[in-house]
C-alpha positions as CSV (number, residue, x, y, z in Angstrom):
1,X,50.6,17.7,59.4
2,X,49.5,14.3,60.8
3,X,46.3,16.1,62.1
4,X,45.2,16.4,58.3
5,X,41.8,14.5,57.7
6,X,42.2,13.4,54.0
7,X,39.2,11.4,52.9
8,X,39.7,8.7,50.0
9,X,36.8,7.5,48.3
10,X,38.1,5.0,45.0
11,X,35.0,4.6,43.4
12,X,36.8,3.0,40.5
13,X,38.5,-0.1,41.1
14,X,41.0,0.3,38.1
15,X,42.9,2.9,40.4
16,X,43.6,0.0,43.4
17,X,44.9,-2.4,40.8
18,X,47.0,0.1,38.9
19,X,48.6,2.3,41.6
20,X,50.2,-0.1,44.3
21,X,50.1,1.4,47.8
22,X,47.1,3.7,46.0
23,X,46.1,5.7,49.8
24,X,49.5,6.4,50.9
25,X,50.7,8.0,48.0
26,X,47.4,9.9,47.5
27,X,48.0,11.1,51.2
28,X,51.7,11.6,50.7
29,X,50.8,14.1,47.6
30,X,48.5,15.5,49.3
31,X,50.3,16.5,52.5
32,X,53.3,17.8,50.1
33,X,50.9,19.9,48.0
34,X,50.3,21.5,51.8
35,X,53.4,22.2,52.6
36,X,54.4,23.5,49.7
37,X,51.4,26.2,49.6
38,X,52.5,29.7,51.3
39,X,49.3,30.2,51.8
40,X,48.0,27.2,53.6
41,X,45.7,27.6,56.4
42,X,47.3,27.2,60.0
43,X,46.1,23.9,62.3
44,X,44.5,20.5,60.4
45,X,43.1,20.7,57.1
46,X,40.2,18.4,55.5
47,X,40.6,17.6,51.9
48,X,38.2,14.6,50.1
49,X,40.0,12.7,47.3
50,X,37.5,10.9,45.0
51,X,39.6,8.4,42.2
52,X,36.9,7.9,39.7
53,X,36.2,7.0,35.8
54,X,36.6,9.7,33.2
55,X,32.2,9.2,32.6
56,X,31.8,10.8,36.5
57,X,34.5,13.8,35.9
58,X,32.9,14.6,32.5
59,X,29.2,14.8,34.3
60,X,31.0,16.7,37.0
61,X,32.8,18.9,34.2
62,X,29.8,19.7,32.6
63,X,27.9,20.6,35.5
64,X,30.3,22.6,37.7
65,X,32.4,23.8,34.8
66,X,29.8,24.3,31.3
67,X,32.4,21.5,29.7
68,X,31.2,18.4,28.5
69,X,34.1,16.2,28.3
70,X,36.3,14.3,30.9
71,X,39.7,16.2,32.2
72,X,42.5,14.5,34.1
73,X,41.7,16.2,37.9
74,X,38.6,19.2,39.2
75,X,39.3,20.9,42.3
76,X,36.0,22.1,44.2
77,X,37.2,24.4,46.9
78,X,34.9,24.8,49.8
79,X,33.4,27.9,51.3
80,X,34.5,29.8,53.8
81,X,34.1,29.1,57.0
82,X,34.7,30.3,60.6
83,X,37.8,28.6,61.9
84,X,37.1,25.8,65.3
85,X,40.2,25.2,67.4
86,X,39.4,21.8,67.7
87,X,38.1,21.0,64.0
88,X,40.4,20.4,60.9
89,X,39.3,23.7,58.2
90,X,37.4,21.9,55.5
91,X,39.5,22.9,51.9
92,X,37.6,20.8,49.5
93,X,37.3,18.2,46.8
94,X,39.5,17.1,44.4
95,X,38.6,14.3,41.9
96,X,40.9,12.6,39.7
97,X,39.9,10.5,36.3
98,X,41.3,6.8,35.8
99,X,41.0,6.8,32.0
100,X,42.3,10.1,31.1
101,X,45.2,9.8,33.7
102,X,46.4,6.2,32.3
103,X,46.1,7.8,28.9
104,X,47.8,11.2,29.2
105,X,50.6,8.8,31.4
106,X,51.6,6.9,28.1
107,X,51.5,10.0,26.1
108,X,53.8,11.7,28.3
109,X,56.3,8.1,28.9
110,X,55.9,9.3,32.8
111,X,55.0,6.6,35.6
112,X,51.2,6.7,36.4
113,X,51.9,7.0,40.0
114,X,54.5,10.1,38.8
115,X,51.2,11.7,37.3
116,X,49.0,11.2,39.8
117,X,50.6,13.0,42.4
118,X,51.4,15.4,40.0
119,X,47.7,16.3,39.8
120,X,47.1,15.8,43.1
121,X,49.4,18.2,43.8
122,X,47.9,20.7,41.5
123,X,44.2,20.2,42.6
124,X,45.4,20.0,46.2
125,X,47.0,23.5,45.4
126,X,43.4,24.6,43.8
127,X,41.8,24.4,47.1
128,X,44.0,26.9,48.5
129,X,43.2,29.4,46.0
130,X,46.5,28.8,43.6
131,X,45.3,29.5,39.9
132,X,47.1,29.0,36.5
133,X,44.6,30.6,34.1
134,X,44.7,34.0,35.5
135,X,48.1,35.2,33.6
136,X,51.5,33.7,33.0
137,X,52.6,34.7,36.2
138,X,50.5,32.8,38.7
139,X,50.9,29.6,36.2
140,X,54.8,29.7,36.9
141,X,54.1,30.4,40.5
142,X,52.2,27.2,40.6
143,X,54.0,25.5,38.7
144,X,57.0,26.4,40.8
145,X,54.7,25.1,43.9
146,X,54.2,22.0,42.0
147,X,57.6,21.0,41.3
148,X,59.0,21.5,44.8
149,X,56.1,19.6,46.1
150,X,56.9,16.9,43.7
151,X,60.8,16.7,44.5
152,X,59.8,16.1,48.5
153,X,58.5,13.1,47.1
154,X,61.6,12.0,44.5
155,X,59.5,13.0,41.5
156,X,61.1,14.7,38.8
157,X,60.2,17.7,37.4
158,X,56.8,16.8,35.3
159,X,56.8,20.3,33.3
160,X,60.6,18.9,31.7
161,X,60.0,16.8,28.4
162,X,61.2,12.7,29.1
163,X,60.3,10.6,31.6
């Protein structure tokens, strides 16, 4: 999957001095969140990564979503489009928010970085059409996907209580 286009924008600075080694992980949670999906698109994919504040995700939340408060990641899949040999397939946007990740971290006594690819994970999964609110059965699918994504990269289990 080295033909993957992921785009980091880190339009909070928080993120570079909390996460050490902030791209490659985002890229490495990314790329397992991929492989993991059954249903990910054949040839490179393009996927933008924006690390921002919780104030941006809530304006995005309440725009895109009717929900005016921050969350800890949005996925925006984008539309469909006609596949080009030589082009990566455009999958979306996923945006992740400093405050409420740093915050739901300490609740949860889980490493920030642990969390963080956690949710990248998940949103990554998003794009590809992966959805937990639909009925108990596709959350435990994706939750499945999210796990063995997460052990690729030595993570434990997020969904089992500790840290």
């Amino acid at each position: 999957m080295a033909d993957n286009e992921i785009d980091i924008a880190v339009e909070d600075a928080q993120w570079e001095e909390a996460v050490p080694d902030l791209e490659a992980l985002v890229t490495r949670a990314v790329e397992a969140g991929l492989a993991a999906a059954p249903d990910a698109p054949e040839g490179p994919v393009e996927i933008s990564v924006l690390l921002a504040d919780d104030a941006t995700v809530q304006d995005l939340n309440r725009t895109w979503r009717g929900q005016d408060k921050p969350t800890n990641v949005l996925s925006f899949p984008a539309a469909a489009q006609p596949r080009h040999a030589e082009a990566a397939t455009p999958l979306g946007d996923v945006v992740l928010a400093y405050e409420t990740l740093v915050r739901e971290s300490a609740e949860q006594s889980k490493p920030l970085q642990n969390h963080l690819a956690h949710l990248l994970v998940h949103g990554t999964l998003h794009l590809l059409g992966q959805d937990h609110e639909t009925g108990e059965a596709e959350a435990d699918a994706m939750e499945a996907l999210e796990v063995a994504a997460l052990a690729t990269l030595g993570i434990p289990d997020p969904y089992v209580d500790g840290p």
